[in-house]
C-alpha positions in Angstrom: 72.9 69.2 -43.5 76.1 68.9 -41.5 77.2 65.6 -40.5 76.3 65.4 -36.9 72.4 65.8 -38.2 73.1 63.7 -40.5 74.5 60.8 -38.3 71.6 61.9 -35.8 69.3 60.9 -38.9 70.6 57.3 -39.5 70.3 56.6 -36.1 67.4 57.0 -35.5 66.1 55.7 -38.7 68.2 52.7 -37.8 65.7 52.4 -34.5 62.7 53.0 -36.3 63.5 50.0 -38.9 64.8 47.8 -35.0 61.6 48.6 -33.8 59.3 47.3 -36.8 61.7 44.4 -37.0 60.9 43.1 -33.5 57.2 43.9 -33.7 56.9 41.3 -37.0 58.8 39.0 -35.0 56.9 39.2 -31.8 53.3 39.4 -33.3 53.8 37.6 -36.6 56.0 34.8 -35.0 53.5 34.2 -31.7 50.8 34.4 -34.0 52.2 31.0 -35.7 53.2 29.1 -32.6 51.7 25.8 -32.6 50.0 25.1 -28.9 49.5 21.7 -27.2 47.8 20.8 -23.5 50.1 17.8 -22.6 48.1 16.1 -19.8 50.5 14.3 -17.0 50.3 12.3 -14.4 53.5 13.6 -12.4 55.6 16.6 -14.1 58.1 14.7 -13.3 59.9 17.9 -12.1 59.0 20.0 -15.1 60.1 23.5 -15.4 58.8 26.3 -18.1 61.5 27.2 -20.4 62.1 23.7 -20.4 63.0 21.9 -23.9 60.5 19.8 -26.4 62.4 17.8 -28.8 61.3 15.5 -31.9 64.0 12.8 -32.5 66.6 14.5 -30.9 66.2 17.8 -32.4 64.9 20.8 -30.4 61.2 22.1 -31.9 59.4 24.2 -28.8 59.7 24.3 -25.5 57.3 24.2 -22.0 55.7 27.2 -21.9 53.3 26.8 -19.0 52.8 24.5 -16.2 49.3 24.0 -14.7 47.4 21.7 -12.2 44.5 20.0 -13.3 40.5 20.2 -11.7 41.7 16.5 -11.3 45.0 16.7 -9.5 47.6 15.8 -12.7 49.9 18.1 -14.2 48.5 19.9 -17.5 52.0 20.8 -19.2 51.5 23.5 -22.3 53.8 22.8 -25.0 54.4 25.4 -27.7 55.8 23.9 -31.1 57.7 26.7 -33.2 58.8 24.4 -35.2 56.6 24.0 -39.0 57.8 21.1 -40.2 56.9 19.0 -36.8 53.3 21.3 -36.4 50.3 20.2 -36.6 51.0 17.5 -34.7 48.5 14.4 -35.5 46.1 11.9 -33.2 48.3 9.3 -31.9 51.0 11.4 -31.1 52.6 10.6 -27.6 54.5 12.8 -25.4 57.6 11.5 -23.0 59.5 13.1 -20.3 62.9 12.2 -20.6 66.0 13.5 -19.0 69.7 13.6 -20.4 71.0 11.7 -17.2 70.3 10.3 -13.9 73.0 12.6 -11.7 70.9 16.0 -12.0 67.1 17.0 -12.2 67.6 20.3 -13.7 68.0 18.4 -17.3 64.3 17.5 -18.3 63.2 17.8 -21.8 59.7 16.5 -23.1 60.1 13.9 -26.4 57.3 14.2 -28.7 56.8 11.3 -30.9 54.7 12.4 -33.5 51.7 10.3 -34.9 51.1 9.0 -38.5 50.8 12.2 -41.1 47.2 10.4 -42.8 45.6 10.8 -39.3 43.7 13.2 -38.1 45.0 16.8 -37.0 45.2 17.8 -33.4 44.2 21.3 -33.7 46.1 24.3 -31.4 45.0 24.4 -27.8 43.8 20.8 -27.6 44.6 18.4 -25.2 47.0 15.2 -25.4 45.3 12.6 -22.7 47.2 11.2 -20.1 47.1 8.1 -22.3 49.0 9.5 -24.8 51.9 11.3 -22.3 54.2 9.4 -20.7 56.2 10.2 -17.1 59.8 9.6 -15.6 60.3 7.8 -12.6 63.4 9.1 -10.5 65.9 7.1 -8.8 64.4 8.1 -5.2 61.0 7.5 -6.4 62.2 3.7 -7.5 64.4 3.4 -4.3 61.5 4.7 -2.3 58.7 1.6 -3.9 60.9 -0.8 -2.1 60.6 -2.2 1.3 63.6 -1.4 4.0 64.6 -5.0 3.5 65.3 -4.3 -0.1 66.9 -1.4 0.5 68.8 -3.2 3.1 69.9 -5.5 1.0 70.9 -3.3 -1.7 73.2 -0.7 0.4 75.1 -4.1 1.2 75.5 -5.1 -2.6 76.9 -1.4 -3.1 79.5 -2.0 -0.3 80.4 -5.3 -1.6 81.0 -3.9 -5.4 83.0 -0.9 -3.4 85.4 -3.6 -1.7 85.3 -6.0 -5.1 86.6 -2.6 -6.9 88.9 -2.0 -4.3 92.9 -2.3 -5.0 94.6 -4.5 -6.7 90.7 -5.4 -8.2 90.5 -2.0 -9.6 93.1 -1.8 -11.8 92.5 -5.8 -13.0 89.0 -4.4 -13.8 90.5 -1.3 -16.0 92.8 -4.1 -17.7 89.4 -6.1 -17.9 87.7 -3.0 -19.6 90.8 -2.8 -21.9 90.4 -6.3 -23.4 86.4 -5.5 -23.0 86.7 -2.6 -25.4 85.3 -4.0 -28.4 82.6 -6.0 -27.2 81.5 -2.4 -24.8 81.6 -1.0 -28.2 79.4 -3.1 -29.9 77.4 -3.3 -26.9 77.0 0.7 -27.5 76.2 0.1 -30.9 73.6 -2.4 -29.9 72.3 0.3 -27.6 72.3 3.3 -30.2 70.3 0.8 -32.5 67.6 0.3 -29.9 66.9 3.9 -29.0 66.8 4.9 -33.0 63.8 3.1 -33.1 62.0 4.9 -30.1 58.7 3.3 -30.2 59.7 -0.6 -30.1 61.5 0.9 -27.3 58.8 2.0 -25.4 56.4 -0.8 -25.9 59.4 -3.2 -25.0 59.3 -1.0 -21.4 55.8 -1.0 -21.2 55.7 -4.9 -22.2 58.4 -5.5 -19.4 56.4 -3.3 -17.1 53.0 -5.2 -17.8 55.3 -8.4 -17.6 56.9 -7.3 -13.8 53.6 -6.1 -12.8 52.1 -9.4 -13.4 54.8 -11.2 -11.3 54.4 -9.0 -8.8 50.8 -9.8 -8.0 51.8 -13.2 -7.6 54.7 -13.0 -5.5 52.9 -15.7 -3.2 53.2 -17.9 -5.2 56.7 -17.1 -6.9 57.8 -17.4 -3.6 56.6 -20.9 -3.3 58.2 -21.7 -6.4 61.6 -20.3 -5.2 61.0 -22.4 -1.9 60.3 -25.2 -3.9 63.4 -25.0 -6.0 65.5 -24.6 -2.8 64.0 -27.8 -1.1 64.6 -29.6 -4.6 68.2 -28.4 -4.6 68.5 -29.3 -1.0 67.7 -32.6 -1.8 70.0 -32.4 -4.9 72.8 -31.7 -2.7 71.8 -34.5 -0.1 72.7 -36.7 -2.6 76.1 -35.6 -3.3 77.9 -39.0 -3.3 75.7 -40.6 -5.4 75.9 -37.3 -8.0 79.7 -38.4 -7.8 79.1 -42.1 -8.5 77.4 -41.3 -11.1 79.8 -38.6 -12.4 82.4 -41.3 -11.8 80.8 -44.1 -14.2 79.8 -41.4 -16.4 83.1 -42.3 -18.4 83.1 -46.0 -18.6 79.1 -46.1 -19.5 79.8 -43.5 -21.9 82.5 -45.3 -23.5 80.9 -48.4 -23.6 77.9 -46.5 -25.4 80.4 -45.4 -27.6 81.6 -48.9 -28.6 77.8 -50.0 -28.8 77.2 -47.3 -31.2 79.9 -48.3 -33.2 79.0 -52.1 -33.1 75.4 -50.5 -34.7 76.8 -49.1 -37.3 78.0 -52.3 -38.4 74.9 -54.0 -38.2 73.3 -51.7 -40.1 74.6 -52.2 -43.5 73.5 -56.1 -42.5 70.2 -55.4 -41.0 68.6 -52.7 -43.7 68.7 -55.6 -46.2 66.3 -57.6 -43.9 64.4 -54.0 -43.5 64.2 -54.2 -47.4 63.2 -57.7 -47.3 60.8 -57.2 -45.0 58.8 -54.2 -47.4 56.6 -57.1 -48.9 55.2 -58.4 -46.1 54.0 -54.7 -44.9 50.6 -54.5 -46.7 49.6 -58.1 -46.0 50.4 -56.9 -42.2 48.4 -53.6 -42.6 45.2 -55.9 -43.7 45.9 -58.1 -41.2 46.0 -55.1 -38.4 42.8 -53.9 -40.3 41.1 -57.0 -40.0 42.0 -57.8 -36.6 40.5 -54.4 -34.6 36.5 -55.4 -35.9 37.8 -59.0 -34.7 38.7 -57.4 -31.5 35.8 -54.8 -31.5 33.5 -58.2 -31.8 35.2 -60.0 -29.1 34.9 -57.2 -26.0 31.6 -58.7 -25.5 32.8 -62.0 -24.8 35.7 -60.8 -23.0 33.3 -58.7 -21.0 31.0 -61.8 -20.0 34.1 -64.0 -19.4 35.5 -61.4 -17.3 32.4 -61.7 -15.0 32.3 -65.3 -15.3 36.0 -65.1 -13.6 34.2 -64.4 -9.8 32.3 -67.6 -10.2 35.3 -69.3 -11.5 37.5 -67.7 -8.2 34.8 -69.1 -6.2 34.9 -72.8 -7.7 38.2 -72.6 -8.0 38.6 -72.0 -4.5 36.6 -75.2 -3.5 38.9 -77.6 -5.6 41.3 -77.8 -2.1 38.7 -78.8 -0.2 37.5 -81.4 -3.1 41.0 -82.7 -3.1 40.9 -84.1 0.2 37.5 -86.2 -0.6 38.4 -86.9 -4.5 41.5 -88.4 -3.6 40.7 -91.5 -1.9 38.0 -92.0 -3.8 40.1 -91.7 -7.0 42.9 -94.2 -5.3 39.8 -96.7 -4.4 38.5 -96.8 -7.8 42.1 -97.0 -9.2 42.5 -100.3 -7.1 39.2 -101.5 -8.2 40.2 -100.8 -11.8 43.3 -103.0 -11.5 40.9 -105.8 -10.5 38.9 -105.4 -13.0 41.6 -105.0 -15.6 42.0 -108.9 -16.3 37.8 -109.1 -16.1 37.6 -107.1 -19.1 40.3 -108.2 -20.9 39.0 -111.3 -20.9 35.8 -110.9 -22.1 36.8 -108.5 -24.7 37.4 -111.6 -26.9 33.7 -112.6 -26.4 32.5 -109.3 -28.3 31.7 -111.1 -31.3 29.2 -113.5 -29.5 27.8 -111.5 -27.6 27.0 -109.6 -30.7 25.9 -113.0 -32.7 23.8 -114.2 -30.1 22.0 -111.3 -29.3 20.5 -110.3 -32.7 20.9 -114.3 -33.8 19.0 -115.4 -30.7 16.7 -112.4 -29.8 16.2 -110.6 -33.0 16.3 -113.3 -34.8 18.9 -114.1 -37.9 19.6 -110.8 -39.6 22.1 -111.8 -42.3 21.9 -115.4 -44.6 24.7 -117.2 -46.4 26.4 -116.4 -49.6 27.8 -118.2 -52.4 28.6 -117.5 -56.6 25.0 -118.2 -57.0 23.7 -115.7 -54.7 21.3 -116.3 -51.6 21.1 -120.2 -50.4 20.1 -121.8 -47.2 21.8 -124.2 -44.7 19.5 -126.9 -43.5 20.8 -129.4 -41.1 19.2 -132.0 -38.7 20.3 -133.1 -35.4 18.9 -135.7 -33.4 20.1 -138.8 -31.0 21.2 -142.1 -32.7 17.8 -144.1 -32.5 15.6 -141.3 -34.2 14.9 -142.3 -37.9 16.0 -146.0 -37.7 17.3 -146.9 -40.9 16.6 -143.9 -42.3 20.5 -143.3 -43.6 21.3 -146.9 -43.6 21.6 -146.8 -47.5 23.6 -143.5 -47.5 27.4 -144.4 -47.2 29.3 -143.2 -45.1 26.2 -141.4 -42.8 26.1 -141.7 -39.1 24.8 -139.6 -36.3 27.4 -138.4 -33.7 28.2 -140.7 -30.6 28.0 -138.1 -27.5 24.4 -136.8 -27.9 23.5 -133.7 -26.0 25.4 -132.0 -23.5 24.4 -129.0 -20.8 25.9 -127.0 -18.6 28.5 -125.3 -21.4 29.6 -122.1 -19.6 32.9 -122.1 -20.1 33.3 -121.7 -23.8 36.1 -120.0 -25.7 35.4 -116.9 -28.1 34.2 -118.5 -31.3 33.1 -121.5 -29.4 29.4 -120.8 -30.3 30.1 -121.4 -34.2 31.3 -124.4 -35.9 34.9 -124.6 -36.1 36.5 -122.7 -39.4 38.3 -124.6 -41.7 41.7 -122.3 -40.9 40.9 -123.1 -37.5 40.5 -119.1 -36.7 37.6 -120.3 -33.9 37.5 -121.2 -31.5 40.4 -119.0 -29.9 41.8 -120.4 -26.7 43.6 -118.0 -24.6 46.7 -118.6 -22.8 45.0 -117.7 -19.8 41.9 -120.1 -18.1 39.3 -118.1 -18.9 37.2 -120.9 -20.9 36.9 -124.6 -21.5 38.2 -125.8 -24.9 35.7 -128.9 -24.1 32.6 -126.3 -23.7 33.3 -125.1 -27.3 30.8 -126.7 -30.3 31.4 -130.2 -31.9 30.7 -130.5 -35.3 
């Protein structure tokens, strides 16, 4: 065989072999591609050919693109990748995009579900609970109102003139000395997308959170209104602020030197507090004891309390009392005065009126005593010519010369008695209230 045959050979031996090669990758490679309905809201701009990554490593790509009987997107994502496929139930797929300058950069993010859960089988269908969108820059600037937007196209010429020379280049000189806290910052930032899922419910929690506000922007925006009329006031009162910012110093010193004055009466007062430990538990049974004390006495609190109207009420009639009890008070005052001397006369003739009242109506209640016990005083009285001779042979014996007397109203206290041998009775006062000669003879 020459060598042109020969070479003619190879060649096409070599296209065979090229041939079978690309058959086993075409039928035996599609045969193991791993299929997934991803079920979307919005595409979010979606193209086929488009990348699906796992943790930041490609693993398939958009294959298809389809609209849904219901109006979402139904994105078909083909895995090739077997260390990520079979995917498992609570898997959730993200569209994400490399930067916010171009459209042309989408990628979808799976974030695969835990291996022990059940195996989403080839063909099947993520729902759109489990698939996330991307909202664009227009779409956001589009959900405001023109008086946001407004608003915002003015903050944007603002920052333009704030960056404007000389602020620009203080701003690079800024960003110099800024460096290292930019850096950590970044660092900060590369630590909060490793872990993808905190991520995302942080997002979604923030989401839920702004949502929330949102629906009660009413009243937010009397809140806000309400913190502006407070600071109004606030700054209404700017010269008292500044009186008080003024003896801010001198109150704060002199708290200063009270605070220091405390911590010398301290060391002196915590041996009183120590002092003062004994005395604790008697006043914790006392404090026990007096709340059923005080539980016992609402009842008479409560019926004194509603005695108190009555009380108002007579209370409220001692004015008009006054002006009637006053001269009546000053009338018997005078008549006591008069009196006075009455009473202090006859004070001394207690005794006999005493005597004579259970001597002369009740008869004698009490008798004479002596060493011997009980005796009796027998006397006779009588005028000179009774018993004639009677006593003539008894020496000494006589009857008295003055007989009877009447008319004895003017005796002194004691005068009713025979005179004591002290001579305690009768007692003549120094005033004239009696008549020494009314008094007994014995």
């Amino acid at each position: 065989m020459s060598q042109r045959e020969l070479n003619r050979a190879l060649a096409f031996g070599a296209l065979v072999l090229a041939i079978v090669v690309v058959a086993v990758v075409l039928l035996g490679g599609g045969a193991s591609d791993y299929k997934v309905q991803a079920r979307f809201a919005d595409a979010g701009q979606l193209v086929k050919g488009d990348l699906v990554e796992v943790g930041g490593r490609p693993v398939g790509k958009v294959t298809a693109l389809r609209l849904a009987d219901n109006g979402q997107a139904d994105v078909e994502l083909t895995v090739s990748d077997d260390a990520i496929s079979p995917l498992h139930q609570g898997t959730i797929a993200s569209i994400r995009t490399v930067g916010l300058a171009a459209i042309t950069n989408r990628f979808v993010e799976l974030d695969p579900g835990p291996p022990n859960a059940p195996v989403i089988a080839s063909g099947a269908t993520l729902p759109v609970t489990h698939t996330r969108g991307i909202v664009d820059l227009d779409q956001l600037l589009d959900a405001v109102d023109p008086s946001t937007r407004s608003h915002l196209r003015t903050f944007v010429r603002q920052a333009a003139r704030a960056f404007a020379n000389p602020s620009g280049r203080q701003t690079n000189a800024a960003l110099r000395y800024l460096n290292p806290a930019l850096g950590q910052t970044a660092a900060l930032g590369g630590e909060l997308v490793l872990d993808q899922r905190a991520l995302e419910r942080l997002v979604t929690a923030s989401a839920t959170a702004t949502h929330a506000l949102a629906s009660r922007a009413g009243d937010l925006g009397a809140s806000i209104d309400s913190t502006a009329a407070a600071l109004r006031q606030v700054a209404s009162r700017r010269g008292a602020l500044a009186d008080v910012l003024g003896r801010a110093p001198a109150v704060l010193g002199q708290a200063r030197l009270t605070l220091a004055h405390l911590d010398q009466a301290l060391p002196a007062v915590d041996p009183l507090l120590r002092g003062l430990g004994p005395s604790i538990p008697p006043l914790a049974t006392l404090l026990r004891e007096i709340v059923p004390v005080a539980a016992n006495a609402k009842p008479a609190i409560a019926q004194i309390h509603a005695l108190l109207p009555q009380a108002v009420r007579v209370l409220r009639q001692i004015p008009a009392l006054d002006k009637a009890a006053a001269p009546a008070l000053a009338s018997t005052t005078k008549a006591l005065k008069g009196v006075l001397p009455v009473v202090a006369g006859l004070r001394t003739y207690g005794p006999d009126v005493i005597g004579g009242f259970f001597n002369g109506f009740g008869g004698a209640t009490g008798a004479a005593y002596d060493a011997n016990g009980h005796y009796l005083r027998i006397s006779f009285e009588g005028a000179p010519s009774s018993f004639p001779g009677l006593l003539s042979p008894v020496p000494g014996a006589s009857f008295p010369t003055g007989g009877y007397r009447t008319g004895l109203v003017a005796r002194c206290p004691g005068g009713a008695e025979e005179p004591a041998p002290d001579g305690s009775n009768p007692w003549i006062p120094d005033a004239s209230l009696c008549n020494p000669k009314d008094d007994h003879v014995g």
